[in-house]
Each structure stands twice: as C-alpha cells, then as structure tokens.
C-alpha positions in Angstrom: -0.5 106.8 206.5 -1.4 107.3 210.0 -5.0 105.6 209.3 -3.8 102.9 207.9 -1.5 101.9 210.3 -4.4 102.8 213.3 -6.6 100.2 211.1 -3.6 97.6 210.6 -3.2 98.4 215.0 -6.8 97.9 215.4 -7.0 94.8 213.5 -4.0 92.9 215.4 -5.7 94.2 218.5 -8.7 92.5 217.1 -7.3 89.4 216.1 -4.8 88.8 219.4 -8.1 89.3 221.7 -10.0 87.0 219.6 -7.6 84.2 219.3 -7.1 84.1 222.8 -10.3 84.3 224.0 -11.4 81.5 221.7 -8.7 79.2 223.0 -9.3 80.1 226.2 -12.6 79.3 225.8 -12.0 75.8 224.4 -10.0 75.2 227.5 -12.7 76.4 229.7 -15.3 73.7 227.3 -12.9 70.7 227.6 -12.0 71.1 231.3 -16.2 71.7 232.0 -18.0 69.7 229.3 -15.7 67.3 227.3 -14.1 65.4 230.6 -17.0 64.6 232.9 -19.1 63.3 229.9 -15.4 61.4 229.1 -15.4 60.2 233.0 -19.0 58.7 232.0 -18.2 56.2 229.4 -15.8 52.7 229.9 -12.5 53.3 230.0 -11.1 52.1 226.6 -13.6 54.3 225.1 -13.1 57.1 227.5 -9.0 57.3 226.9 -9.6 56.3 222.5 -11.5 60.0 223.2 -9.3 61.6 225.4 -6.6 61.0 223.3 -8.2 61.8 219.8 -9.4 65.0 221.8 -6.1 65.6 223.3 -5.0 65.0 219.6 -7.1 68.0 217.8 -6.7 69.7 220.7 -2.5 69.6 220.8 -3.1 70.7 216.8 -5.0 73.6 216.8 -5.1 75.6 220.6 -1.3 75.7 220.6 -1.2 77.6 217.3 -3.7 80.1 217.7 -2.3 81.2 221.2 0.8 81.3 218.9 -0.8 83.6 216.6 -2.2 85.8 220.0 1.1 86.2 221.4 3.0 86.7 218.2 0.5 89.7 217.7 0.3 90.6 221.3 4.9 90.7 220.7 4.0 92.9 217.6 1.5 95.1 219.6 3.9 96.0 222.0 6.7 97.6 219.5 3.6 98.9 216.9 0.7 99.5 219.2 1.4 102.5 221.7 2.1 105.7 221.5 4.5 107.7 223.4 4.8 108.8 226.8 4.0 107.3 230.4 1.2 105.5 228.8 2.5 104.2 226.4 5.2 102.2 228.7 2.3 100.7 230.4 0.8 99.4 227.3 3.8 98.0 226.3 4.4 96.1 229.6 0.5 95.0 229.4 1.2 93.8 225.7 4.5 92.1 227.2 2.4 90.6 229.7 -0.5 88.6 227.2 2.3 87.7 224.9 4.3 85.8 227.8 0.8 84.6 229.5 -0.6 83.4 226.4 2.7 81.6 224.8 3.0 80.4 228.5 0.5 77.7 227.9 3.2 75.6 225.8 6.0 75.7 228.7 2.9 74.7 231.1 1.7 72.0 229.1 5.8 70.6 228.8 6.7 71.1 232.6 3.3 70.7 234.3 1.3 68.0 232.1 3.7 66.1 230.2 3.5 63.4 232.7 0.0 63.1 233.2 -0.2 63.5 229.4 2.4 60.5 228.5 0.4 58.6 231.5 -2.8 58.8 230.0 -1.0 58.0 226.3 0.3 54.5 228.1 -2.4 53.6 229.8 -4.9 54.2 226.3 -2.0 51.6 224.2 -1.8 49.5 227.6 -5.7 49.4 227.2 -5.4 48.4 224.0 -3.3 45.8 224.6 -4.8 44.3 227.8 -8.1 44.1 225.5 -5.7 41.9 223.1 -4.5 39.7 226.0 -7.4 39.4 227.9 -7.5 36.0 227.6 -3.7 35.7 229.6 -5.3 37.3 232.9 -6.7 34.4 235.8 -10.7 34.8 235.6 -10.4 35.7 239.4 -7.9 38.2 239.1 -9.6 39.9 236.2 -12.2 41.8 237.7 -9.3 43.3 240.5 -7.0 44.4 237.3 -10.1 46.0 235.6 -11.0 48.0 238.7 -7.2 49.2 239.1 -6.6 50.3 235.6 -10.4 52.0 236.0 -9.8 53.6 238.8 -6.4 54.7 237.5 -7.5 55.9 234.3 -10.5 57.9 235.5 -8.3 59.4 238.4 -5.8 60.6 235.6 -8.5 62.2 232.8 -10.3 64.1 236.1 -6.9 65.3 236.9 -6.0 66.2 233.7 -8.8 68.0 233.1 -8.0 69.9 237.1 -4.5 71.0 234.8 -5.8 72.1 231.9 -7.8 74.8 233.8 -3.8 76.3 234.5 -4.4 76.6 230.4 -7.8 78.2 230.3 -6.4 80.5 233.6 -3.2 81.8 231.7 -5.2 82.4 228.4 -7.4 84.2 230.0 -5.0 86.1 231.7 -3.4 86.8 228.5 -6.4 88.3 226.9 -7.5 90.5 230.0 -3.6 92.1 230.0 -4.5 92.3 226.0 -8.2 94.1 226.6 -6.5 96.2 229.1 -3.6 97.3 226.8 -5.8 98.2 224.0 -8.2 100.2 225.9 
C-alpha cells in the first residue's frame, strides 16, 4: 500500500510541476513573442489577435494553474511525511498552491481594466471602421493616430502585466520543485 500511494505522491508531484511550468511558460511566450509581433501589425488586426489570443488564452492557462494548485492543496495534506520536514513541505506546498491560483485574483484586481480597455477599444475599432465615413477627412488622420497610439500603448502594457502571471507561476512551481525534493 505504501508504493502505491508513493507512485500516486509522485505522480501529483509530477503533474502540479508540469502544469505550472507549462503555463508559466505560455506566459513567458505571450509576454516575449506573441505581443511585439501583435505591436507590428495595424491596429484592428492587432486587437481582432489580441483578443482571440487573450480568448484561448483566458480558456485554457487559468484551468491548468487550477489543476497545479488543486494538486499542489492535495500535496500538502498527502505528500509529506512527519516531523520538522515535513512542516516545511507543507508550507512550501501551501505556498505554489496560493502562488499559482494567485494568477486568477491578479488577473481580476490588476488587469481587468486594461483587459476591458483593450475589449472596447477592439468593438470601438470595429465600429469606427463601420463609420468611417462620419469622421471630417482632416480630422481623420488625428483620430487614427490617437486610437493607434492608444491601442498599442495598452497591448505593450498588457503584455508588461502579464509578466506578474508568468512571475507568480513560476513562483509557484519553484515552491513546488522545492517541496518535492
């Protein structure tokens, strides 16, 4: 009985690491590679992306630092031993749960408004493209720059907060790798 559960241990250990390693990785590649090449392109295209990125990205990163945290939660009543030790592993497996859940109360408190910003200005985009024809020729190319500049500042900014995301997941995971070891 005592090798199975060491082999069930191992293999939440396993999976918790993984998990939130691989989201903080997709952090890490959004922040680095997905929004300079978006701060590249015009601007309706480059918000249509952000937001279908932001889109998958809302779907799937969020769940598996779920998963992580629920395991790291599980770790911390299953995985140690007893002793002095043991109380250190389970603060260490306290510690990645809270970091890596931590990315959902940091995305609601710290990003929701650049978040809902960006997810106007893409529908006011949209619109404006509609409507183009209501804007003075000699005040288009002032509104254009404006809502550029605007919506560039916001995605390179966005992508400046979502390195808090990649920072607590990785946090997470090194609390994780320290608790297992």
């Amino acid at each position: 009985m005592a090798t199975h559960q060491a082999a069930h241990v191992r293999l939440t250990q396993a999976t918790a690491l993984l998990l939130g390693t691989v989201c903080a990785g997709a952090n890490l590649a959004i922040s680095f590679f997905l929004v300079p090449r978006l701060l590249e392109s015009p601007t309706p295209v480059m918000l249509r992306q952000w937001e279908r990125s932001y889109r998958r990205g809302a779907a799937t990163i969020p769940v598996g630092a779920g998963v992580a945290a629920a395991a790291y939660f599980y770790l911390s009543f299953w995985g140690p031993g007893r002793g002095a030790a043991s109380l250190s592993r389970v603060r260490a497996y306290l510690a990645a749960g809270a970091l890596t859940i931590g990315i959902v109360p940091y995305t609601l408190l710290v990003m929701a408004r650049t978040n809902g910003e960006l997810k106007r200005l893409d529908a006011a985009v949209g619109a404006a493209a509609e409507a183009a024809a209501e804007v003075p020729p000699e005040r288009e190319a002032v509104v254009v720059a404006e809502a550029e500049r605007s919506a560039k500042g916001l995605v390179d900014w966005w992508g400046v907060l979502n390195l808090g995301r990649a920072g607590l997941l990785l946090a997470g995971s090194v609390c994780g790798l320290v608790a297992t070891l």
